[in-house]
C-alpha positions, -999 to +999 in steps of 0.1 A: +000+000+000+029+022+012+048+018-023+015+021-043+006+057-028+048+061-036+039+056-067+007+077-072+025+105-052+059+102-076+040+104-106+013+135-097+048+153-085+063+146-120+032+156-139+027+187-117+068+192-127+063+185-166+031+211-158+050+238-146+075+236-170+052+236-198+036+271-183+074+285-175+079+275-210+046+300-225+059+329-201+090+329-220+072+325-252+050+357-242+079+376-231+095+371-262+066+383-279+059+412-257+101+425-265+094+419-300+063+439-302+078+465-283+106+470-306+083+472-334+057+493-320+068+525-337+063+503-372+030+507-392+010+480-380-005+456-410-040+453-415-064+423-419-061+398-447-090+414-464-099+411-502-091+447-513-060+468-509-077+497-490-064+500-454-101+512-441-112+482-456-114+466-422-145+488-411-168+481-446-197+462-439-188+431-461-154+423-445-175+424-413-199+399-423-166+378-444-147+372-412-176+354-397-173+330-424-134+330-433-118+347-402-107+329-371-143+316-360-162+304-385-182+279-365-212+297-350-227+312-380-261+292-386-291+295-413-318+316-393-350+292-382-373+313-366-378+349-367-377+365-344-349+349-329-354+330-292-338+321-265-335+285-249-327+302-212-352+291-189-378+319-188-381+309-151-350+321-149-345+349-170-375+359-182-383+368-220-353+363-238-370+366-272-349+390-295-366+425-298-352+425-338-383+436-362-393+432-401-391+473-396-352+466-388-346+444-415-376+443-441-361+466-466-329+449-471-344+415-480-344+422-518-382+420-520-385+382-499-405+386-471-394+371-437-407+338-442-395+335-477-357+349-469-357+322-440-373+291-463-347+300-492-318+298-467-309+335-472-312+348-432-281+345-409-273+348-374-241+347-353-262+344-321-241+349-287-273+358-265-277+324-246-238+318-240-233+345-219-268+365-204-263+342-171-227+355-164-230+388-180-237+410-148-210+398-132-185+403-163-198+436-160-191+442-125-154+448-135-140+470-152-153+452-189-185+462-200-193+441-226-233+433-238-247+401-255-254+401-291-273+385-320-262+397-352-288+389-387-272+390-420-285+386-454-271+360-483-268+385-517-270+371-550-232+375-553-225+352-525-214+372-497-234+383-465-245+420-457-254+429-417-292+436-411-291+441-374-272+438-345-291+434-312-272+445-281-290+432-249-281+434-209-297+421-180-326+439-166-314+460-136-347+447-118-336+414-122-330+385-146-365+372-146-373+401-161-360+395-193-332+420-212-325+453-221-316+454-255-310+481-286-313+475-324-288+488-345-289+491-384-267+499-405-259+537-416-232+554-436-235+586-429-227+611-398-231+597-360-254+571-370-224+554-390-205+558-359-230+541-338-228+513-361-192+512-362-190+507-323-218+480-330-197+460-350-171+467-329-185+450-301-198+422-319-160+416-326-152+415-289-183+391-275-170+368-307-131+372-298-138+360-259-164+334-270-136+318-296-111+320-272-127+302-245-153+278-262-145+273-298-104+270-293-095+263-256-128+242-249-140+226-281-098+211-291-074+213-260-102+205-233-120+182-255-091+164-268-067+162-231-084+132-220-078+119-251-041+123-251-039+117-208-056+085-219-036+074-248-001+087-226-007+070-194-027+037-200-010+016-228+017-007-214+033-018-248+033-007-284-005-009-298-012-004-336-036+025-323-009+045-308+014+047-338-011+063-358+005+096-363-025+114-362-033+103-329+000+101-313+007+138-325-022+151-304-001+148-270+025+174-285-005+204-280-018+193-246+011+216-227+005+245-251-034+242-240-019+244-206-003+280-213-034+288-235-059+282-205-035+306-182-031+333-209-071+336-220-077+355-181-053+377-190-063+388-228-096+382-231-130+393-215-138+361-207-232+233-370-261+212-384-269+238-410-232+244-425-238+222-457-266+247-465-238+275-468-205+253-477-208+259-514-196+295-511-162+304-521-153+321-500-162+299-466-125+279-461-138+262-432-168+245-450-153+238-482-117+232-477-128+215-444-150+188-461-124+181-482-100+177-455-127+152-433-129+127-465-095+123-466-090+123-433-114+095-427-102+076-458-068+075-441-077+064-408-104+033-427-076+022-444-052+018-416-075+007-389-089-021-413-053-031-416-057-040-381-090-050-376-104-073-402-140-077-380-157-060-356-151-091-330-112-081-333-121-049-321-141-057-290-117-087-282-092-060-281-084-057-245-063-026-242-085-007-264-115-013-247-094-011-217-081+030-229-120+039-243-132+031-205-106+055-191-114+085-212-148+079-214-154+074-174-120+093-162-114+117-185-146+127-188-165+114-162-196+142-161-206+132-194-202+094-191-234+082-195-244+104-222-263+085-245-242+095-279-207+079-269-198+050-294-196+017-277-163+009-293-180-024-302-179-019-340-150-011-368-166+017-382-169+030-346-131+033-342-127+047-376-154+073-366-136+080-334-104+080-348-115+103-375-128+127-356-099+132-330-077+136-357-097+159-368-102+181-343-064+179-329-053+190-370-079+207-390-102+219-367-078+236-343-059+249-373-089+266-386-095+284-357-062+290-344-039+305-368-062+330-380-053+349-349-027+368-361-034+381-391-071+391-380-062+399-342-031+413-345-046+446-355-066+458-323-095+479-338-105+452-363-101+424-338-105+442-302-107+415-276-120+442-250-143+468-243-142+490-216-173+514-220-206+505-233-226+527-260-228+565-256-260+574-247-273+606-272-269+641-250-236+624-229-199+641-233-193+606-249-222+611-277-205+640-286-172+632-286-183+604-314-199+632-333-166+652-333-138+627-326-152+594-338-118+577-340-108+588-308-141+577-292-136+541-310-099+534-292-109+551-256-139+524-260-119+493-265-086+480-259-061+497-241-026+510-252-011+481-230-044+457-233-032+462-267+003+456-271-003+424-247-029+409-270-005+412-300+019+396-280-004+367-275-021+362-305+010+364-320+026+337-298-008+315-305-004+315-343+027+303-349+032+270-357+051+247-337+088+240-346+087+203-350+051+210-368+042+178-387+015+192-415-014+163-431+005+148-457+041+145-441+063+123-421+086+131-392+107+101-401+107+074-428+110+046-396 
């Protein structure tokens, strides 16, 4: 017993060890970053990757709605179902939720469809972040962030790219959340405040979607996701299994001490579908289309090697350290979800190809697509800001008139911070490269 708790004790202190190391290792990484930056502050700072040459580029309307699809999070745009938007909170809870956007907001932009027919065509879009963060949003807002929730509608043009209807900007109501929200419509304008207004609209769209990718659709949805996976695969085999030599899987363990410094840096920087085949045939939507492409041969791989292997589906289930590793990540690694009806039961050969597919997946392409994006769409503050530090100005208010007069300056005392600023560069930047002993789809480390 004594030299079993040894044991247990030895190998916590050297994962705690390797742990520590790994973060040490990201503070010098960020350092690094932050003395580069530094230096190269007084340089012109590059804009976004958009399609046109024009540095304002970055503020039009269509690169706005673009990035959603081909920036650094293109997962949470969905067709539009129901109009108006709802809310799945429990009205118990939180009251009416329902979004307060109108056919007067967004009637006359619909090319002559009505609602119903824009919606039944596939035309309506939303990037809705209402639901993932109304329950947390007064206490975010009890520091010094002030940040709102936000559904954002966009229309599908004959051309193929999306133009903003409306952006809804909600809060809790002061009485109370089972009173429902507070929330403002916003449309879009070109002309004097009014285009201003819209800017800063926009503007905070970007920073609701910068902390929700950070948190959910990079750090939760790959490292988090996948960590069990790679605890699992480290700790449990006790010999050389086909399984682990698959390079896709085997390569995943390489990320799982970057996710480490990735969980620590996102409380510093950052405030915090079904329906993609109907909108994968656009060009310009990367994730969709290359990513579909990228899945097929992904999976083809992994069926080809795994029915090497595994000629049945009884040499799968008679596979004792398999079944032995899909128990421990299943039950250990992610034990609150255990006896969710959709895990596989690892009983069948296409179940391991399925499984295998996707964890390759989301460890390579996945995590690429919304990863390295950071950069080049981040790394320039006012197109990317990952904070806000003042909500709207309110019409008659020194800060309403300052955007009539000063609108720029009103836009950078709003969001991010000189140093906020420089920090987040540092860290984007630092997040986006690629690693040095990177091995891409399609290569070999070694010919062994």
């Amino acid at each position: 017993m004594e030299r079993e708790s040894y044991k247990n004790g030895t190998e916590s202190m050297t994962m705690l060890t390797t742990m520590i190391w790994g973060v040490l290792n990201m503070c010098v990484q960020f350092l690094e970053g932050l003395v580069s930056t530094l230096i190269h502050s007084g340089e012109e700072q590059g804009e976004p990757p958009t399609e046109t040459e024009d540095k304002s580029a970055w503020r039009t309307d269509e690169e706005f709605a673009r990035e959603m699809l081909a920036g650094v999070n293109p997962v949470i745009i969905r067709c539009l179902q129901e109009f108006p938007p709802s809310s799945k909170l429990d009205s118990k809870v939180y009251g009416d939720q329902t979004s307060t956007i109108t056919e007067e907001h967004i009637g006359k932009y619909l090319n002559g469809l009505s609602i119903d027919e824009a919606i039944k065509s596939n035309k309506l879009f939303i990037l809705d972040h209402h639901d993932a963060l109304m329950p947390y949003l007064k206490r975010i807002n009890e520091t010094s962030t002030k940040i709102y929730t936000s559904r954002t509608l966009l229309f599908l043009k004959e051309d193929g790219t999306l133009k903003p209807l409306a952006i809804e900007l909600s809060l809790p109501h002061p009485d109370g959340n089972q009173f429902g929200a507070i929330s403002k419509v916003y449309t879009p304008a070109e002309e004097g405040v009014q285009s201003c207004i819209w800017q800063l609209a926009k503007a905070y769209v970007a920073v609701i979607d910068s902390g929700y990718h950070q948190l959910i659709s990079h750090w939760l949805h790959t490292h988090a996701a996948i960590e069990p996976f790679v605890i699992a695969t480290n700790s449990h085999p006790t010999g050389p299994h086909q399984c682990w030599w698959c390079p896709g899987v085997n390569s995943i363990s390489k990320k799982v001490f970057h996710g480490v410094g990735h969980q620590y840096f996102i409380k510093t920087g950052f405030f915090l579908s079904k329906h993609s085949p109907l909108i994968s045939s656009r060009e310009d939507y990367p994730y969709a289309v290359d990513g579909l492409e990228i899945w097929s041969a992904i999976k083809t791989w992994v069926e080809d090697y795994c029915s090497f292997y595994y000629k049945t589906d009884d040499m799968v289930q008679n596979d004792s350290e398999l079944q032995s590793w899909w128990k421990e990540l299943r039950e250990e690694g992610h034990g609150d979800k255990k006896d969710e009806p959709w895990w596989p039961k690892m009983q069948t050969r296409e179940e391991l190809i399925e499984t295998c597919t996707i964890t390759i997946w989301i460890a390579s392409a996945l995590h690429a697509a919304i990863n390295f994006g950071q950069y080049p769409y981040g790394g320039y503050p006012p197109n990317r800001p990952a904070m806000s530090r003042q909500f709207m100005p309110e019409e008659g208010s020194t800060d309403y008139k300052e955007l009539k007069t000063h609108p720029d300056k009103a836009f950078l005392k709003t969001f991010t911070s000189q140093l906020e600023s420089v920090l987040g560069i540092s860290l984007v930047e630092i997040l986006s490269r690629h690693s040095s002993d990177e091995i891409y789809l399609g290569q070999r480390d070694s010919l062994d």
